[in-house]
MDAnalysis code that builds the backbone (N, CA, C; Angstrom):
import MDAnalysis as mda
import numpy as np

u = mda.Universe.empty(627, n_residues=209, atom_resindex=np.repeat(np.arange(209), 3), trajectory=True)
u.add_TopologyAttr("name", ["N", "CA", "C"] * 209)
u.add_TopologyAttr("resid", np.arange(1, 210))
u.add_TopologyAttr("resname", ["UNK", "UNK", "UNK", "UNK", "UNK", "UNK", "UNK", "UNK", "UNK", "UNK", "UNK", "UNK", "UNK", "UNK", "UNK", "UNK", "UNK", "UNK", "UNK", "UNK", "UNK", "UNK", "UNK", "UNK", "UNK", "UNK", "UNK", "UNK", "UNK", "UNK", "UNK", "UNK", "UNK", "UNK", "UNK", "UNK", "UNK", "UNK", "UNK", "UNK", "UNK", "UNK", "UNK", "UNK", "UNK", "UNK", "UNK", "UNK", "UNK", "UNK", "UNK", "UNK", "UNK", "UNK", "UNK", "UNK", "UNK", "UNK", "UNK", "UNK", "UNK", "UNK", "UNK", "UNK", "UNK", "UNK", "UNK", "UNK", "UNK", "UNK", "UNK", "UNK", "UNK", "UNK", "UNK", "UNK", "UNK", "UNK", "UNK", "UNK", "UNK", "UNK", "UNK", "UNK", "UNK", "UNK", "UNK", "UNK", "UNK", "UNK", "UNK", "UNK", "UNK", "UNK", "UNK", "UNK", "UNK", "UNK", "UNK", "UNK", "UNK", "UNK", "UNK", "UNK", "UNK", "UNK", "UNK", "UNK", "UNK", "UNK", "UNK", "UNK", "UNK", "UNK", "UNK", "UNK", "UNK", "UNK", "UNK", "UNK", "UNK", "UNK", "UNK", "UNK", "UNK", "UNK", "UNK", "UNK", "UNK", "UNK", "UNK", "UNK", "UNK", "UNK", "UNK", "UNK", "UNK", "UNK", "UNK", "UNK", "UNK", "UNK", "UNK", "UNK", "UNK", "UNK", "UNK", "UNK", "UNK", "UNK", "UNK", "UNK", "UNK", "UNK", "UNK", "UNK", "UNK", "UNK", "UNK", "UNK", "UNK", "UNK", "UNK", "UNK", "UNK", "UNK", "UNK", "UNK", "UNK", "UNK", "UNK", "UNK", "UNK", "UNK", "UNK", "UNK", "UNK", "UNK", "UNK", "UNK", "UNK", "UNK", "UNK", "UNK", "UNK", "UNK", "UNK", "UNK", "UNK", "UNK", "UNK", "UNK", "UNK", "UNK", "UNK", "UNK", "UNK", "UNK", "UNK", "UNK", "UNK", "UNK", "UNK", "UNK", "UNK", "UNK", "UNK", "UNK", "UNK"])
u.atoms.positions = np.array([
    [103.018, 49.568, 89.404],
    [101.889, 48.977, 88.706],
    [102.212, 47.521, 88.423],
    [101.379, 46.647, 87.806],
    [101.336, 45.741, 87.756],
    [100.831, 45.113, 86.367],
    [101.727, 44.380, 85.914],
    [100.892, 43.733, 84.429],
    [100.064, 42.114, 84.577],
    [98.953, 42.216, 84.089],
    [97.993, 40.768, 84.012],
    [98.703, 39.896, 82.809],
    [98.408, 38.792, 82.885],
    [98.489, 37.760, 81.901],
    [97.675, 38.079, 81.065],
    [96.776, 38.837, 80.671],
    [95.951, 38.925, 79.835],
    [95.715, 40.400, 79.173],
    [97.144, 41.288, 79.696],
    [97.965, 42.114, 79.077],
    [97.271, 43.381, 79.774],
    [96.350, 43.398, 80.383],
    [96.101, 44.411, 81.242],
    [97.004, 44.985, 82.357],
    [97.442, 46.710, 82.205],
    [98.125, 47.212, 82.981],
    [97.578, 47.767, 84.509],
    [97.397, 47.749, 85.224],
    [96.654, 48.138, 86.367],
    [97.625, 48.753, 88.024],
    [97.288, 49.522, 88.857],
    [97.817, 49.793, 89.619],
    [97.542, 50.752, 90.371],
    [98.374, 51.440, 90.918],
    [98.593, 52.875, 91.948],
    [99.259, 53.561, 91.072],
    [98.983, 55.251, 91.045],
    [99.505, 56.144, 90.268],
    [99.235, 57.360, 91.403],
    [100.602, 57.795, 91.505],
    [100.420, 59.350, 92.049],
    [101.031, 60.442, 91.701],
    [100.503, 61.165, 91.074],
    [100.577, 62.506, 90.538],
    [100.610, 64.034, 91.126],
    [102.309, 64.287, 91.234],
    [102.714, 65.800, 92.231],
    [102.783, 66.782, 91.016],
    [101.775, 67.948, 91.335],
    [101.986, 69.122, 90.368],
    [102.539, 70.179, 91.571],
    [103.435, 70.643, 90.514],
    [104.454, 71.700, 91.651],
    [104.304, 72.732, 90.385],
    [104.996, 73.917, 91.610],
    [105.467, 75.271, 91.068],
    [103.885, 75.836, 90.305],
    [103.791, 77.074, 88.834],
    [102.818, 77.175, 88.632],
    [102.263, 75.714, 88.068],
    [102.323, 74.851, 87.919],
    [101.745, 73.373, 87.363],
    [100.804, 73.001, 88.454],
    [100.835, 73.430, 89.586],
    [99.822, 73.154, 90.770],
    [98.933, 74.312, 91.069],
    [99.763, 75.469, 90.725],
    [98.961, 76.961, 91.185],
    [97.537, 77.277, 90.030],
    [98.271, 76.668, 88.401],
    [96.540, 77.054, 87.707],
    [96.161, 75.980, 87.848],
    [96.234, 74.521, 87.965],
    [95.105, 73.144, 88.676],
    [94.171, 74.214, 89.385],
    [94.777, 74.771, 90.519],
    [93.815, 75.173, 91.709],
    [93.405, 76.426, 91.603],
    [94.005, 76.974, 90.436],
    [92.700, 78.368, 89.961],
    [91.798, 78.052, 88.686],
    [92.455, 76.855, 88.046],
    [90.957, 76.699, 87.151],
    [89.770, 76.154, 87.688],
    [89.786, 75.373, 89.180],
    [88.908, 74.548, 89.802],
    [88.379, 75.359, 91.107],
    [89.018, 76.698, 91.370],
    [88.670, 77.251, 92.794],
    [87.114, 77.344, 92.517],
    [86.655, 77.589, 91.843],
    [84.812, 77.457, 92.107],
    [84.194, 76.165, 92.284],
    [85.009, 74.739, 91.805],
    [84.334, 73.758, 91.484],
    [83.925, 73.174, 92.840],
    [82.734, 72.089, 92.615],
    [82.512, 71.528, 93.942],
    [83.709, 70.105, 93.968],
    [83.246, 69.929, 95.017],
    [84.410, 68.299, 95.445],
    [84.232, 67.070, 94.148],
    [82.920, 67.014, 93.320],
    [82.439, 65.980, 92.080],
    [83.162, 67.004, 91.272],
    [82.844, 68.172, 90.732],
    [84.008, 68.438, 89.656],
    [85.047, 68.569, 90.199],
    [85.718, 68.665, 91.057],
    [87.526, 68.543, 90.905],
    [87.903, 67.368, 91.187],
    [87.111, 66.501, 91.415],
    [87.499, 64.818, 91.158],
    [87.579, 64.230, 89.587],
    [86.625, 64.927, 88.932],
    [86.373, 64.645, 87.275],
    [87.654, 65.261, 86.724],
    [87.955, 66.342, 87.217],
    [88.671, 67.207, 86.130],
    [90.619, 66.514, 86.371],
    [90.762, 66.408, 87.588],
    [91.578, 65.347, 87.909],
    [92.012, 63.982, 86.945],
    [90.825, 63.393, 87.379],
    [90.623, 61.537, 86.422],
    [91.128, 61.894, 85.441],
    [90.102, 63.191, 84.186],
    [89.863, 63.631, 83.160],
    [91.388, 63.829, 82.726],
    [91.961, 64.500, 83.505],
    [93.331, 65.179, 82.881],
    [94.419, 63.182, 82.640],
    [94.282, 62.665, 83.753],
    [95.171, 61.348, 83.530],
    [94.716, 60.831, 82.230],
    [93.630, 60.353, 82.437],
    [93.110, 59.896, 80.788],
    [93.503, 60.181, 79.881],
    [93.802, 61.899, 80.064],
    [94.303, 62.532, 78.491],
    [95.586, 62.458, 78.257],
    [96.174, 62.079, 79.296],
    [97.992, 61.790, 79.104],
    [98.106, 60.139, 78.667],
    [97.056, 59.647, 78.885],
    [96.945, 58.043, 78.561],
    [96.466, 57.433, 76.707],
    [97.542, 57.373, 75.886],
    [97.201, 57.233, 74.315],
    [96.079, 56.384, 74.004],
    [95.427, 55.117, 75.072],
    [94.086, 54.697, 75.053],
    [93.081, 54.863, 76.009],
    [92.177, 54.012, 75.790],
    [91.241, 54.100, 76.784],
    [91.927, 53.886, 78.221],
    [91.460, 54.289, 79.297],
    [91.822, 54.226, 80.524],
    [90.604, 54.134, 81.801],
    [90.882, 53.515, 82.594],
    [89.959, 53.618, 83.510],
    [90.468, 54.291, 85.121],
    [90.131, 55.299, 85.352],
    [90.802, 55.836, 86.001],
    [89.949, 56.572, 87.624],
    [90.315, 56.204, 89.138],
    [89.750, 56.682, 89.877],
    [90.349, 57.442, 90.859],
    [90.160, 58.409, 91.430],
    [90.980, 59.557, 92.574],
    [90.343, 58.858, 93.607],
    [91.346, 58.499, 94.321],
    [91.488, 57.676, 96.101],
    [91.658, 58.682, 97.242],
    [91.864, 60.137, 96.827],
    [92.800, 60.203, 97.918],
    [92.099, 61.967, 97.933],
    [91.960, 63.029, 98.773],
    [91.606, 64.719, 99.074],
    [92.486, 65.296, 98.585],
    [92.692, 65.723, 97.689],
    [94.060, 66.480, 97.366],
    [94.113, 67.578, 98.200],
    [94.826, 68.588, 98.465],
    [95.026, 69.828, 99.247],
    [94.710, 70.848, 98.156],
    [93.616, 71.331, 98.045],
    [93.240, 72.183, 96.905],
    [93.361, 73.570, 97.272],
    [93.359, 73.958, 98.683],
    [93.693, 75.302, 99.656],
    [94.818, 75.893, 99.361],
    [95.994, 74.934, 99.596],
    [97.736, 75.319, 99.785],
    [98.126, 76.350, 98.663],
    [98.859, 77.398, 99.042],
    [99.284, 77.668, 98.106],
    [100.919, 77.303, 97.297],
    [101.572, 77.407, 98.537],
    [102.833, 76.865, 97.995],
    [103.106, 75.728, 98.329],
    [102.402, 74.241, 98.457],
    [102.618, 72.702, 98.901],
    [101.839, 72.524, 97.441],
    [102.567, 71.012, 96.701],
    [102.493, 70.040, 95.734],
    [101.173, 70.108, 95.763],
    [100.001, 69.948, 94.736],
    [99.010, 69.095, 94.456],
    [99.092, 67.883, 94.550],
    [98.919, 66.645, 95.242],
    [98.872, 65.686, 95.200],
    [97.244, 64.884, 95.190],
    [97.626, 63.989, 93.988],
    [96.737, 63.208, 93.636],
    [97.030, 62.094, 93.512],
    [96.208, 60.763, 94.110],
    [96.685, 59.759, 93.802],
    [95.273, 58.682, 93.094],
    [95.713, 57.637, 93.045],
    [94.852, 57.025, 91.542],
    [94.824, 55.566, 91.282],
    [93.695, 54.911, 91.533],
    [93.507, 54.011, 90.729],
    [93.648, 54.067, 89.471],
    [94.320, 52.960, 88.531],
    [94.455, 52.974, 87.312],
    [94.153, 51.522, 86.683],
    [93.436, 51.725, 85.369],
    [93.658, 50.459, 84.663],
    [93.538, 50.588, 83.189],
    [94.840, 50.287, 82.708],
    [94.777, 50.094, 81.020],
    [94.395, 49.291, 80.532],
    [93.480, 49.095, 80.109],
    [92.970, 47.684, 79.292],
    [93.451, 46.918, 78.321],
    [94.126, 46.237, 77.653],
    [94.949, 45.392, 76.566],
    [96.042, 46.374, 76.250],
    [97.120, 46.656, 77.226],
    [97.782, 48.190, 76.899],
    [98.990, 47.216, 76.708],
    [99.637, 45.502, 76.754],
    [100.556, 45.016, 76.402],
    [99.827, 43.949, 75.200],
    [99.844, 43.639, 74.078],
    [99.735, 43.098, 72.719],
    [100.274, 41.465, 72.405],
    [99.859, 40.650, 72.365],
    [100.428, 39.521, 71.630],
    [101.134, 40.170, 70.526],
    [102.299, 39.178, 70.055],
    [103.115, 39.127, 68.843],
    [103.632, 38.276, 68.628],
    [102.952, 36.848, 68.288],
    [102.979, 35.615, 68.390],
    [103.515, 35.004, 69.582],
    [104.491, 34.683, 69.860],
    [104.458, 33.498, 71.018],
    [105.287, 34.593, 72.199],
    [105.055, 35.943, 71.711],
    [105.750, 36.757, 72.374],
    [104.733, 38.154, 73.031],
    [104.895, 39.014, 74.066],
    [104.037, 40.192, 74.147],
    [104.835, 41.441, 73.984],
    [104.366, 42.364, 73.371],
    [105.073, 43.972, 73.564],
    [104.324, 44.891, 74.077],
    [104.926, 46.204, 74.811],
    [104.205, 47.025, 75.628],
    [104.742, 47.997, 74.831],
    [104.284, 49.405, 74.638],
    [105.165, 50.954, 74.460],
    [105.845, 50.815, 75.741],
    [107.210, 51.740, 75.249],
    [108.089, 52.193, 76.418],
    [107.559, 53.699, 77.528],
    [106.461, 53.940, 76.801],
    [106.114, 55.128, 77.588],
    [104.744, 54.747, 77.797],
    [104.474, 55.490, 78.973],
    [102.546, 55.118, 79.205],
    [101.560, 56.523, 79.127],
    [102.630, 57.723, 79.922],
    [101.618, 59.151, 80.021],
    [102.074, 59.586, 78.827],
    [101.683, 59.422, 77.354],
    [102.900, 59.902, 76.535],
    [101.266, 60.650, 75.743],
    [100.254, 60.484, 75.741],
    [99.134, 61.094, 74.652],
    [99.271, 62.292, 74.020],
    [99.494, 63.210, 75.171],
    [99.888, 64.814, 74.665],
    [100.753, 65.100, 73.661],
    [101.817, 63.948, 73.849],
    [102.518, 64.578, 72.499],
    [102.623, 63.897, 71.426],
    [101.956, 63.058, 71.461],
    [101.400, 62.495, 70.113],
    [100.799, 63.134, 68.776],
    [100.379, 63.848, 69.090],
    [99.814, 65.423, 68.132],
    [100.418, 66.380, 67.991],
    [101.141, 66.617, 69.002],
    [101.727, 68.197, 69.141],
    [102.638, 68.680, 68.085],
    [102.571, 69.722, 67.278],
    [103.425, 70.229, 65.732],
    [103.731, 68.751, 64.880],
    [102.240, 68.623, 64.606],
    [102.291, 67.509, 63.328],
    [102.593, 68.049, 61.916],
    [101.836, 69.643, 61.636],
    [102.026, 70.382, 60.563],
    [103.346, 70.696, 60.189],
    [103.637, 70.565, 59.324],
    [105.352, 71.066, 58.716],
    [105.414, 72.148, 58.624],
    [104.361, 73.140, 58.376],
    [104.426, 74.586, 58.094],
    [104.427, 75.038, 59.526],
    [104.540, 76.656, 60.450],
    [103.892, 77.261, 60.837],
    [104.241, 78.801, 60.099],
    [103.226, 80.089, 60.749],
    [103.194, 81.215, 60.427],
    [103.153, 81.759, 62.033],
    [102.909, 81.962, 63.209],
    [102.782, 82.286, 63.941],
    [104.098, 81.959, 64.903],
    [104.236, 82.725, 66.243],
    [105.421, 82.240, 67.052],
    [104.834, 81.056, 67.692],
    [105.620, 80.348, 68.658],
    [105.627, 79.238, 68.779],
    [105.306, 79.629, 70.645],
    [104.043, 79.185, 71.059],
    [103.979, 80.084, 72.627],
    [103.713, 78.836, 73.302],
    [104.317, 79.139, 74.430],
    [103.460, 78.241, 75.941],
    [103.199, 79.077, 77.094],
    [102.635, 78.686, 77.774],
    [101.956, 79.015, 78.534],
    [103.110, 79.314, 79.779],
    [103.872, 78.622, 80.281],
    [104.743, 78.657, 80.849],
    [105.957, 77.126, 80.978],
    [107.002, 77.485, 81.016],
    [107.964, 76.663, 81.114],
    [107.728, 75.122, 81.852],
    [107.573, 73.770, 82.191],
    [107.381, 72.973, 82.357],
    [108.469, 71.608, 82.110],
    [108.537, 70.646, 82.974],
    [108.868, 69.563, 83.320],
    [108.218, 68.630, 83.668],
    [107.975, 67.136, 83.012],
    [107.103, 66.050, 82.885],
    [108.183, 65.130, 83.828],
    [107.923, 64.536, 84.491],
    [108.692, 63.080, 84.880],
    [107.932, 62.136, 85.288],
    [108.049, 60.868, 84.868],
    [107.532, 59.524, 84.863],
    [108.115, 59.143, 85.498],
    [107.998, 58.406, 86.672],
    [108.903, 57.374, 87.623],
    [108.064, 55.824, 87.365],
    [108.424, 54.629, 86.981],
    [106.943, 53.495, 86.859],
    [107.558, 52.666, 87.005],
    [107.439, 51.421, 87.751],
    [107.187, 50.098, 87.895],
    [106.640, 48.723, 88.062],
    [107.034, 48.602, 86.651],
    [105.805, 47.352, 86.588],
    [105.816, 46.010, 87.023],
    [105.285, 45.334, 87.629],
    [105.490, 43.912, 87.879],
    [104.954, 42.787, 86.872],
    [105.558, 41.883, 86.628],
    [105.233, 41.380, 85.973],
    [104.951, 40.070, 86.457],
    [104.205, 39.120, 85.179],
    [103.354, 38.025, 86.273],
    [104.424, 37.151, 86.261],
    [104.093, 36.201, 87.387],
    [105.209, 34.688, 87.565],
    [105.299, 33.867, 86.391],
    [107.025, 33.934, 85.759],
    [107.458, 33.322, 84.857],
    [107.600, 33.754, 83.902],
    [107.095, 35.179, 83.718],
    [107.417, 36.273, 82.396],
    [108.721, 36.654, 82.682],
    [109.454, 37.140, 81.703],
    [111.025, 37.662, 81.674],
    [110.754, 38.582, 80.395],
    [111.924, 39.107, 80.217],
    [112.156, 40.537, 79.586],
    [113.085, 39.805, 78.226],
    [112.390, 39.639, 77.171],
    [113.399, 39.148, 76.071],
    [114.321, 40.705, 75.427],
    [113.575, 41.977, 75.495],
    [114.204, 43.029, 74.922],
    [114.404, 44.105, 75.619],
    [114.370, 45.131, 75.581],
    [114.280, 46.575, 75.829],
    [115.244, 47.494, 74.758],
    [114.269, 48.769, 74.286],
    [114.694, 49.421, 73.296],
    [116.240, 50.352, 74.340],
    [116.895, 51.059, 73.313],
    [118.062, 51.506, 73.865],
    [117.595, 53.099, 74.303],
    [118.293, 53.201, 75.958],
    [117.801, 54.965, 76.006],
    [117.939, 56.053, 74.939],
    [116.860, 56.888, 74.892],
    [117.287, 58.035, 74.072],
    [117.514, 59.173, 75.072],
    [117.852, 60.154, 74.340],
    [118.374, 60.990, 75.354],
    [118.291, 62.291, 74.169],
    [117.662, 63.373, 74.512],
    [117.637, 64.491, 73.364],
    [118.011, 65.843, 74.161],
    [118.552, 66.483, 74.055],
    [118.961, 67.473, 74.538],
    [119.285, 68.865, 73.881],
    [117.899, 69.992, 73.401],
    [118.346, 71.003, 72.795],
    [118.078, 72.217, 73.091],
    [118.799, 72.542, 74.360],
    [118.726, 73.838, 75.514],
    [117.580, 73.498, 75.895],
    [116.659, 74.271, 75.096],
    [115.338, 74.576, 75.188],
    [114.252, 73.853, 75.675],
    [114.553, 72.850, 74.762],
    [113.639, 71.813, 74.976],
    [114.734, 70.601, 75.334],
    [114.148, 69.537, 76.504],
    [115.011, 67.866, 76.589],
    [114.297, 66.987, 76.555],
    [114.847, 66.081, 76.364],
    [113.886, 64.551, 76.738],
    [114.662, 63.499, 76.784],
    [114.192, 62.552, 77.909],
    [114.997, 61.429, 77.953],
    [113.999, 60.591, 78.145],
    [114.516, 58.889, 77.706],
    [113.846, 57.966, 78.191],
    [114.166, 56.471, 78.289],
    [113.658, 56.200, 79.131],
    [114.896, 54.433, 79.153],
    [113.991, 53.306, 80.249],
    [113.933, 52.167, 79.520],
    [113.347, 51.202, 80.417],
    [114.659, 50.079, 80.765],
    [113.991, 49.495, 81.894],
    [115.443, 49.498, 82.777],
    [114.729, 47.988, 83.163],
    [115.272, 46.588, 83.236],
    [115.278, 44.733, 83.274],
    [115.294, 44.733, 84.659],
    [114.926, 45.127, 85.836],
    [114.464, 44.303, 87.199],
    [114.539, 42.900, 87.243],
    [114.585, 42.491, 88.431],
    [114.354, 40.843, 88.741],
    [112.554, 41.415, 88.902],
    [111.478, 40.423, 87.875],
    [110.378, 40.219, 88.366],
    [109.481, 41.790, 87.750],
    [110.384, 42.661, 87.336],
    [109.631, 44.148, 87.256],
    [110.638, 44.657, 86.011],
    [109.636, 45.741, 85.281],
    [110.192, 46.529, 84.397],
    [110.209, 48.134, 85.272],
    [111.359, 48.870, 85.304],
    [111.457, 50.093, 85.556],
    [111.859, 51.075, 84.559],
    [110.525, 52.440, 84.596],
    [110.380, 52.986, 83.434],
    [110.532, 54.355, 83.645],
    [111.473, 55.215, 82.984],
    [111.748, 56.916, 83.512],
    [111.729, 57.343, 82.038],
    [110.802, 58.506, 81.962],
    [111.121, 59.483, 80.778],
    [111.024, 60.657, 81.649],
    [111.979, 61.773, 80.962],
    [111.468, 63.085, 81.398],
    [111.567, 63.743, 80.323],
    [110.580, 65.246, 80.274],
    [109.943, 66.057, 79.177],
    [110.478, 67.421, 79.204],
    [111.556, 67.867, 78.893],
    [111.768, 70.052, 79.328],
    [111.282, 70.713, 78.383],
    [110.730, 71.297, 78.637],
    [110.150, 72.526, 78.105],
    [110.622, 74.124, 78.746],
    [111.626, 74.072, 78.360],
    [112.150, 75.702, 79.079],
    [112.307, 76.994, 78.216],
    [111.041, 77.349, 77.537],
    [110.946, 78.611, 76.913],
    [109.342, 78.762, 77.067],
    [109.178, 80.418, 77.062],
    [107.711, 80.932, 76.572],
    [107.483, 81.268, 75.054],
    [108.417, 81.550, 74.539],
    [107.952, 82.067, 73.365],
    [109.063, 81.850, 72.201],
    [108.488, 81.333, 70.702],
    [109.880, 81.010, 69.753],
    [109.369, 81.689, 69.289],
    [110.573, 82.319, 67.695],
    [110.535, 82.697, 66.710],
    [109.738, 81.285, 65.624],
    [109.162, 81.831, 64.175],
    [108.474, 80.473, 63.699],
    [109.873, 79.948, 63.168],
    [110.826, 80.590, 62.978],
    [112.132, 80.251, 62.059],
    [112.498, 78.958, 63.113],
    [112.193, 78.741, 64.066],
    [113.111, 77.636, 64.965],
    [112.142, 76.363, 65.257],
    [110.545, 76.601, 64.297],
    [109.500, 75.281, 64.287],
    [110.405, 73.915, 64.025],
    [110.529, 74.451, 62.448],
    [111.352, 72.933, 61.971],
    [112.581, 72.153, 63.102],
    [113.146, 72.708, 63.999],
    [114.161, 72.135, 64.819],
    [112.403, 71.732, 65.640],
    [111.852, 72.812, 66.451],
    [111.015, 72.274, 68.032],
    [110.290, 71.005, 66.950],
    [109.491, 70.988, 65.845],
    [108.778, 69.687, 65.246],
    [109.487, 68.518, 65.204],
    [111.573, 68.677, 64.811],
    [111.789, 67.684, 64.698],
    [112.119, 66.887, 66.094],
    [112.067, 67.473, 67.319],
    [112.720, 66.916, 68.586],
    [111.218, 66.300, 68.993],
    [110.194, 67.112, 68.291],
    [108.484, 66.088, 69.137],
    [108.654, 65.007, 68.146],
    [109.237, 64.497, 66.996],
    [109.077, 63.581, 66.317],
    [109.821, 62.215, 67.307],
    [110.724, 63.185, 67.580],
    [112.129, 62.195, 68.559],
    [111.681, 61.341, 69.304],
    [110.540, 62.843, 70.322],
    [109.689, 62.111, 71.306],
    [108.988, 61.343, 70.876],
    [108.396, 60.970, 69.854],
    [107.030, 60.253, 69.737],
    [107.848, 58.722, 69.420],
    [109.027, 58.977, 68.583],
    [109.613, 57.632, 68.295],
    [109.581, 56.944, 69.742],
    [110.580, 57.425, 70.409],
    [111.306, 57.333, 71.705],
    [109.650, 56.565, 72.601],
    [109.103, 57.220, 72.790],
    [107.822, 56.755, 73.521],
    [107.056, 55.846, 73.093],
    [107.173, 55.448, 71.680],
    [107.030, 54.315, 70.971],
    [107.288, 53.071, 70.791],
    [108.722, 53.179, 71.133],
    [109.321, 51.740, 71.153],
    [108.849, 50.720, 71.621],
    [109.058, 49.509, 71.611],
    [108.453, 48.103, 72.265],
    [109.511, 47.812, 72.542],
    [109.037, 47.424, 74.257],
    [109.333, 46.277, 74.993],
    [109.098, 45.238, 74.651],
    [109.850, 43.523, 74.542],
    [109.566, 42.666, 74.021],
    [109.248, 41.447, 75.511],
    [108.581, 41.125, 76.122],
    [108.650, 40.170, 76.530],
    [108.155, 38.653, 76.440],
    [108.392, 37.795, 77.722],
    [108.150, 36.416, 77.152],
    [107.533, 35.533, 78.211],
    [106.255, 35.312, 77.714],
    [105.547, 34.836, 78.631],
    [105.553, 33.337, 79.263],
    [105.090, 33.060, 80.663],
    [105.751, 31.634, 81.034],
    [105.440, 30.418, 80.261],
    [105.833, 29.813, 80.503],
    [104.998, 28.299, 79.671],
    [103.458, 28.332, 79.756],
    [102.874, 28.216, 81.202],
    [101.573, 27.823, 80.961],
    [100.747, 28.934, 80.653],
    [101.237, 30.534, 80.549],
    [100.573, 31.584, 79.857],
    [100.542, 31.298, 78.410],
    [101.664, 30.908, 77.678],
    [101.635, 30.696, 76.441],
    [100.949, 29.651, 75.522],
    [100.706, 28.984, 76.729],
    [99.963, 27.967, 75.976],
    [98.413, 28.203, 76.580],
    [97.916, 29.289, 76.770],
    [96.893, 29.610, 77.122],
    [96.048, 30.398, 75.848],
])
């Protein structure tokens, strides 16, 4: 992807759902026509995106296969998704991060703790940045690791580009509620972690723009 001078994120995005992560895509949509499984597609990026997004499917996915990747690929554009901060700009370190922004906000539960099935998120991203911007910061990797659940994440100083990896584990179906307070405090981790700012520094004649 690519960042504007005028803090807009924009680019190519392609999105592989494997294992069951591709098998219910293509049984919640086996009735739909070719306009809804293009919507429901867009629809789902958007919702991994913490703002507005503008988002378009380029490409036929293989909606038939049973055991080959879903692949989708994507126009994208974030709109003001990097911020002035005086003579400086910041971005979040994460971009598909929306979902877990909410997830076990409540301190209490009473019920077990269920998913649907076991799952793995990975972000691969690279951003370009415009001529004469440089990288004044980057937050330090986190790295969380508790069996069950992992997460990592780390933005990484390129010549000319920021390179950006988080990944998400989710490897259980079902908790006891006694083990909420640990799963609430590792989504807090995440939300920090996906939070952080990038600091960069824009060229002369951007800044004085």
């Amino acid at each position: 992807m690519r960042l504007t001078e005028t803090g807009d994120l924009e680019g190519k995005v392609t999105v592989t759902y494997t294992g069951l992560e591709g098998m219910y895509q293509r049984l919640d949509e086996r009735h739909a026509d070719d306009v809804e499984k293009k919507k429901f597609l867009e629809e789902r990026v958007k919702r991994q995106v913490p703002v507005a997004a503008e988002v378009e499917l380029v490409n036929q996915p293989d909606w038939t296969g049973s055991e080959t990747p879903l692949v989708a690929e994507y126009d994208l554009k974030i709109p003001g998704w990097a911020v002035n901060a005086g003579r400086r700009v910041v971005l979040p370190a994460g971009v598909f991060t929306a979902v877990e922004k909410h997830i076990f906000e409540h301190a209490n539960r009473v019920h077990p703790i269920y998913f649907k099935y076991p799952y793995q998120n990975e972000d691969d991203i690279r951003i370009e940045l415009p001529a004469g911007w440089t990288v004044s910061s980057v937050p330090p990797a986190h790295v969380q690791d508790s069996h069950v659940v992992a997460y990592s994440i780390q933005a990484e100083n390129g010549k000319d580009a920021l390179h950006l990896s988080r990944k998400l584990t989710v490897d259980f179906l079902i908790l006891e509620p006694k083990y909420y307070p640990a799963l609430r405090n590792f989504f807090q981790v995440v939300r920090s972690g996906d939070e952080e700012q990038i600091v960069l520094q824009p060229g002369v004649a951007s800044a004085r723009n």
